[in-house]
C-alpha positions as CSV (number, residue, x, y, z in Angstrom):
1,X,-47.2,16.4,-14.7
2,X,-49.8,18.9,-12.7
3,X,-47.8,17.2,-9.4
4,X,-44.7,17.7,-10.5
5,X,-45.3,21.2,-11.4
6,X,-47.2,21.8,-7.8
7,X,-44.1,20.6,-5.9
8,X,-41.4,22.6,-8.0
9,X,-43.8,25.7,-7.3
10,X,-44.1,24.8,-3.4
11,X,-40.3,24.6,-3.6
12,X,-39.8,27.9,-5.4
13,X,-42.0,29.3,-2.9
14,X,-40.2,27.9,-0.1
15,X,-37.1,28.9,-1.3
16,X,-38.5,32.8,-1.7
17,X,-40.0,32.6,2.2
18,X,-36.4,31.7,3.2
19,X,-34.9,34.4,1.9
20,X,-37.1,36.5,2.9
21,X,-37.0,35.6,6.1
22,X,-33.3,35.9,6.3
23,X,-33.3,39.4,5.3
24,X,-35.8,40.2,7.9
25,X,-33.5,38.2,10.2
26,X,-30.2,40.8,9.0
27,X,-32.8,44.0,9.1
28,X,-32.4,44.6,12.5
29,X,-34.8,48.3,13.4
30,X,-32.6,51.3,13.9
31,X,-31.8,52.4,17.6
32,X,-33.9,54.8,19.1
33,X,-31.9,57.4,21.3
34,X,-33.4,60.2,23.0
35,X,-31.1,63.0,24.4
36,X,-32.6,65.3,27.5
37,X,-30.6,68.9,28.0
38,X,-30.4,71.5,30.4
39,X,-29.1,74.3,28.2
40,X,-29.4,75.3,24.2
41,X,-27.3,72.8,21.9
42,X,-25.2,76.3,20.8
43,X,-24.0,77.0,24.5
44,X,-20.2,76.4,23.1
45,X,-19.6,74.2,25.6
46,X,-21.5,71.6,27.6
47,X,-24.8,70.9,26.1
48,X,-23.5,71.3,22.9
49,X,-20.8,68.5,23.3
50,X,-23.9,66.1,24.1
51,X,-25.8,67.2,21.1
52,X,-22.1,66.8,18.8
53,X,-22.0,63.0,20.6
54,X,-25.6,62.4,19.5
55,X,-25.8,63.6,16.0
56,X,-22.1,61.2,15.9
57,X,-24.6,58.2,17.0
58,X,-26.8,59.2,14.0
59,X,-24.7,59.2,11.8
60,X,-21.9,56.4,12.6
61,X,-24.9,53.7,14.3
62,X,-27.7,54.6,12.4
63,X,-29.6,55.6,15.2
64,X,-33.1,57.5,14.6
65,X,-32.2,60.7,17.8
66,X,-34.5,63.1,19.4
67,X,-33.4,65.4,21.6
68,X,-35.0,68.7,24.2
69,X,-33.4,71.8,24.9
70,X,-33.1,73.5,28.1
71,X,-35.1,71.2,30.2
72,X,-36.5,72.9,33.4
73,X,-35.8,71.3,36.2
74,X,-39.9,71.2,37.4
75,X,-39.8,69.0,34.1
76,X,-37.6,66.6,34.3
77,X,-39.3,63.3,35.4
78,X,-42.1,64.2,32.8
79,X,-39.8,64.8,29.3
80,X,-37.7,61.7,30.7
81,X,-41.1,59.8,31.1
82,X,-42.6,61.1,27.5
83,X,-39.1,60.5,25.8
84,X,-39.6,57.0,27.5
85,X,-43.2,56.3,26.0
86,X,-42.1,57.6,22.6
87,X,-40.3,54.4,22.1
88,X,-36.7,55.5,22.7
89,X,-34.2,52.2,23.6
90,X,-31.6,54.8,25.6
91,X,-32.3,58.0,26.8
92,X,-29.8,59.9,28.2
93,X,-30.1,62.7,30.8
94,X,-27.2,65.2,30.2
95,X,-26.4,66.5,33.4
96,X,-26.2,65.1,37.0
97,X,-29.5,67.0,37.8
98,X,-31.5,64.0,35.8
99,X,-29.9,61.3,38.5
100,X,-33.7,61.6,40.4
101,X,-35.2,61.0,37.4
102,X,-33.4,58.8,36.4
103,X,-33.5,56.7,39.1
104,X,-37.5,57.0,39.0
105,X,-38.6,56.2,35.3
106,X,-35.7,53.7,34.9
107,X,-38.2,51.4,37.6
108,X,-40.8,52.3,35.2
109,X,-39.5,51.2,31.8
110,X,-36.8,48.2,32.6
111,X,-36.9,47.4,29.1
112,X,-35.1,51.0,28.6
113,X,-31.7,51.9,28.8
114,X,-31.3,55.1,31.0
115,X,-27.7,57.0,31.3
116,X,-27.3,59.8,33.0
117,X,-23.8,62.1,32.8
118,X,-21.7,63.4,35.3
119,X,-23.4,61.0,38.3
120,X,-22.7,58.2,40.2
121,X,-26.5,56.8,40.0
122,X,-27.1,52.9,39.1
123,X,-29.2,50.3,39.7
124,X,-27.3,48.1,38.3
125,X,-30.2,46.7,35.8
126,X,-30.6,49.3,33.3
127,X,-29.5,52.5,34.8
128,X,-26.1,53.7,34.3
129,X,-23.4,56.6,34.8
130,X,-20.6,58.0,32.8
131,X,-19.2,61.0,34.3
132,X,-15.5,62.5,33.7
133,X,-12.6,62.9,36.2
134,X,-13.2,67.3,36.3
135,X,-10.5,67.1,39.2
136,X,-8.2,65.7,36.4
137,X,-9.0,68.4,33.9
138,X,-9.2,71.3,36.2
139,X,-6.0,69.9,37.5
140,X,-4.5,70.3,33.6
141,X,-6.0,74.0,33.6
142,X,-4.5,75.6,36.7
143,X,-1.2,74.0,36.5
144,X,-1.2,75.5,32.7
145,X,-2.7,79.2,34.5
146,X,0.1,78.8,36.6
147,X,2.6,78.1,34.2
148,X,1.4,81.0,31.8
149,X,1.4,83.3,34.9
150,X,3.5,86.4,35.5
151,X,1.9,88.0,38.2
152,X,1.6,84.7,40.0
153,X,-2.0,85.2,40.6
154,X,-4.7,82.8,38.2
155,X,-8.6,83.0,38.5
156,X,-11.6,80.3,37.6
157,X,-14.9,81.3,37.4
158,X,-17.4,78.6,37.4
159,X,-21.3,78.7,36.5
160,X,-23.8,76.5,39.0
161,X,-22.4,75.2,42.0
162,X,-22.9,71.3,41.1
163,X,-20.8,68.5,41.5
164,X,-18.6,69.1,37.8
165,X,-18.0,72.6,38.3
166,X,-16.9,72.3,41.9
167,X,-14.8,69.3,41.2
168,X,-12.9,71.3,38.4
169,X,-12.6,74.5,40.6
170,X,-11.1,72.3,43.6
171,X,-8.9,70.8,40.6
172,X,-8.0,74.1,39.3
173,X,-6.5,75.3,42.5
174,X,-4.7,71.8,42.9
175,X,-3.3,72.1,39.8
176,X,-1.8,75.9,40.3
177,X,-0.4,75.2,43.4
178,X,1.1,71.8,42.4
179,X,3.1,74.2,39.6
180,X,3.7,77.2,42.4
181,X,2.7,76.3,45.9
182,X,2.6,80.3,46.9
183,X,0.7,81.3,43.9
184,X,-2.8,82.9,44.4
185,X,-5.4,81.0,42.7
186,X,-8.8,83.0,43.2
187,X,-12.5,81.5,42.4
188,X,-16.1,82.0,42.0
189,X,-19.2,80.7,41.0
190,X,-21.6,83.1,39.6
191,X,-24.7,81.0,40.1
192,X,-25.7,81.1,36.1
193,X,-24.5,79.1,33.0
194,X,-26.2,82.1,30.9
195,X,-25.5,85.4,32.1
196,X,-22.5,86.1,30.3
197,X,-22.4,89.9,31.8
198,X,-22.8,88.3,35.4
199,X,-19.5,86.2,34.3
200,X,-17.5,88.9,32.7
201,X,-18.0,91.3,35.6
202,X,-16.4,88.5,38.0
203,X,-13.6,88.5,35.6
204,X,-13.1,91.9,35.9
205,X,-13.2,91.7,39.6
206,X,-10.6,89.0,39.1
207,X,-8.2,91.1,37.0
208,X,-8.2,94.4,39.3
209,X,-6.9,91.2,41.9
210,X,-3.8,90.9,39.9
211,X,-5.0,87.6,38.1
212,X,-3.6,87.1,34.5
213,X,-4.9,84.2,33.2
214,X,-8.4,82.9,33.9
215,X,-10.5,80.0,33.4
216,X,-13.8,79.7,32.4
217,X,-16.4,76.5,33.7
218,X,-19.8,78.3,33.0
219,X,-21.3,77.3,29.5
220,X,-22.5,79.8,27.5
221,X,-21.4,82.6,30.5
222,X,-18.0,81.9,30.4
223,X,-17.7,83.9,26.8
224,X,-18.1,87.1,29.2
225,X,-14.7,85.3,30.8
226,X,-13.2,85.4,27.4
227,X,-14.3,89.0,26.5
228,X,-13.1,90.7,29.9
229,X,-9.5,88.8,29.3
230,X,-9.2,89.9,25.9
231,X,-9.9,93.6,26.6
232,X,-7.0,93.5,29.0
233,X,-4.2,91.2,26.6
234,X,-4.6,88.7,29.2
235,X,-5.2,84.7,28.6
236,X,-8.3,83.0,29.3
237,X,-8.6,79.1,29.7
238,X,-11.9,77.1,28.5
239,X,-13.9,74.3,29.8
240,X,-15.4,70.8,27.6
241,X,-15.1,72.5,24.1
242,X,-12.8,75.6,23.0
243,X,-14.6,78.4,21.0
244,X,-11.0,79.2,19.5
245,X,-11.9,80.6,16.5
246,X,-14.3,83.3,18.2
247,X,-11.5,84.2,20.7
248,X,-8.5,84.3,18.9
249,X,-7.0,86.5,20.8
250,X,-6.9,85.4,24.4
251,X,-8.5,82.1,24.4
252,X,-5.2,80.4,24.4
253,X,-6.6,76.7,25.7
254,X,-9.0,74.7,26.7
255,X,-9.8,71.7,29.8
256,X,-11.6,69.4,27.4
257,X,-13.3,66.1,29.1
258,X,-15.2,64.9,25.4
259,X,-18.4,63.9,26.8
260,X,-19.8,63.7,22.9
261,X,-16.9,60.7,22.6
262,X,-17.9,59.1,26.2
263,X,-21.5,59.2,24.9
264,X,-20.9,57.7,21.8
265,X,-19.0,55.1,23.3
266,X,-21.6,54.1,25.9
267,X,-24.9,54.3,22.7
268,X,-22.3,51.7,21.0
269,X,-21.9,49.9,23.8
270,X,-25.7,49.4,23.8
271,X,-26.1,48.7,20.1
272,X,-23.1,46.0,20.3
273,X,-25.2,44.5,23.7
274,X,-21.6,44.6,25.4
275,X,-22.8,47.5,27.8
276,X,-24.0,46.7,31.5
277,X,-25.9,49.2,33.8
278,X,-23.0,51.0,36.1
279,X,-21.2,54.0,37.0
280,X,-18.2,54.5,34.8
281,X,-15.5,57.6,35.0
282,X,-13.5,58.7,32.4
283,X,-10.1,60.7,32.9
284,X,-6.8,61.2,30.9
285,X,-6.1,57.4,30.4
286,X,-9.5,56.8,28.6
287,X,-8.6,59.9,26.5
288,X,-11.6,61.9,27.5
289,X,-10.1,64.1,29.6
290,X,-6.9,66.3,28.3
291,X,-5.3,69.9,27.9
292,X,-6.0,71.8,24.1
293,X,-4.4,74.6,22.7
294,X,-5.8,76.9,20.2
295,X,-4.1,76.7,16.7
296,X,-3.7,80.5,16.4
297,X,-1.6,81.5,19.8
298,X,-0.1,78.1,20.5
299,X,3.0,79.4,19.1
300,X,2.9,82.5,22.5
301,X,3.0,79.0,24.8
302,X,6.9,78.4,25.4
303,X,8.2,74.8,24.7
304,X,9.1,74.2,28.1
305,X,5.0,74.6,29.0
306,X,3.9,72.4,26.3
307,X,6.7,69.7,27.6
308,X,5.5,70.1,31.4
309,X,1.9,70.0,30.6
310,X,2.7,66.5,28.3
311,X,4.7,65.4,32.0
312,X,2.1,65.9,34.2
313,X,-0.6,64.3,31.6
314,X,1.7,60.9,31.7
315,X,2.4,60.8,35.3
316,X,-1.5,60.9,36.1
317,X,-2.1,58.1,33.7
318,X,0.9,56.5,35.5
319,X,-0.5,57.2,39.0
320,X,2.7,59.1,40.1
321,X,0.5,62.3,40.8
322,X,-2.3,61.2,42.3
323,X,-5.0,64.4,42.0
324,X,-7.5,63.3,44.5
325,X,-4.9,63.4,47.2
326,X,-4.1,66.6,46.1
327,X,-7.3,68.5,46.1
328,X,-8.6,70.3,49.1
């Protein structure tokens, strides 16, 4: 009887183990994600897309985040390499200014994934790219300026001179002159993503050119942008993310390229295992790059505009405008 009753308790024991062990088999340990900025999280543009695409990985993958602020350059190997040793599985840099980095601390940690925005870097193993086609988008802003124009003279002001904000300048112009090949299309970089004086001053330069409608690439800055075409009834154009509500009076649309969707994609990618080390770009057709209009003045945008804008969108997916042989 005493064997019986040892062998129906060894089974009953077994039986517990295994199901224990399968639920520590389904309990798979939340992704670790660790977000490295260049600017504040509120900048209204940029950085704060990044931080919108992060807090979208908490909360749709479960992911345990961590993120810096305004990372100085002098720093960047060194938060990269403590985010790293804090026992994130992906970090990303936010910026092409972490490619260096990148490339360096990725060697370090290969059991890490490393992504870095707006770059070409790889090393094929476990550093990776995502960056967005800014020729596209600027493309989508100046051919809207030049639309919108009636003095046949459009302006963009960008912030640092770095790869995105050149690339959406050089589309910008592209774009203006693919609507009005004569048209003036004026721009600057004011060397500052936060000097929103330094920004609106330029703006102002811009306007006593004859400009009319001007675009903003600058972050945080560009709100001076916004400011100095409001005080004059003139339209202003943003870049990544529209502060619509806060300019409802001239900030009429916006050159969006979603990097909080691209990043979100690429964390999912990870936590699926379906994502390999690479450089990736993202334009129109992957419905990261596109044209918005603000709720309160679309209705000043004529239809014709709106139906030229939706033209040009499709025949850049379709490859019948080609923007990088347009581009100067």
């Amino acid at each position: 009887m005493m064997k019986k009753g040892l062998i129906l308790a060894l089974a009953i024991f077994a039986a517990i183990a295994l199901v224990g062990c399968g639920k520590a088999a389904e309990e798979k340990e939340a992704l670790k994600v660790g977000l490295l900025l260049t600017g504040p999280t509120t900048d209204g543009g940029w950085n704060e897309s990044a931080y919108n695409g992060l807090k979208q990985i908490e909360k749709e993958l479960g992911a345990e985040i961590s993120f810096a602020e305004s990372v100085q350059a002098t720093d960047y190997e060194k938060t990269m390499r403590d985010y790293a040793k804090s026992g994130n599985d992906v970090i990303i840099g936010h910026g092409f200014q972490f490619a260096t980095a990148g490339k360096a601390i990725a060697e370090e940690f290969p059991d890490i994934i490393f992504i870095v925005t707006s770059a070409t870097v790889t090393n094929d193993k476990n550093l990776g790219s995502i960056n967005n086609a800014y020729t596209e988008t600027g493309f989508l802003q100046g051919a809207f300026a030049a639309l919108m124009s009636k003095t046949n003279v459009v302006a963009g002001i960008g912030g640092m001179e770095i790869p995105p904000i050149v690339n959406d300048l050089k589309g910008f112009v592209a774009g203006a002159k693919y609507i009005n090949p004569s048209i003036k299309a004026l721009t600057a970089v004011t060397g500052s993503f936060d000097d929103a004086g330094k920004a609106q001053e330029q703006a102002k330069a811009f306007i006593a050119q004859g400009a009319d409608v001007l675009m903003a690439d600058a972050n945080q800055a560009g709100r001076g942008v916004y400011v100095a075409a409001e005080e004059k009834g003139l339209w202003a154009i943003s870049s990544i993310s529209a502060e619509y509500e806060e300019y409802n009076k001239g900030l009429i649309a916006c050159g969006t390229a979603d990097m909080a969707k691209a990043i979100f994609q690429t964390v999912k990618e990870v936590q699926d295992g379906t994502y390999k080390a690479a450089y990736k770009e993202n334009g129109i057709k992957e419905g990261i790059c596109d044209l918005t209009y603000s709720p309160t003045l679309k209705s000043k945008i004529p239809a014709e505009v709106l139906e030229k804008i939706d033209q040009i969108k499709k025949d850049i997916v379709d490859k019948k405008i080609d923007v990088s042989k347009l581009i100067s």
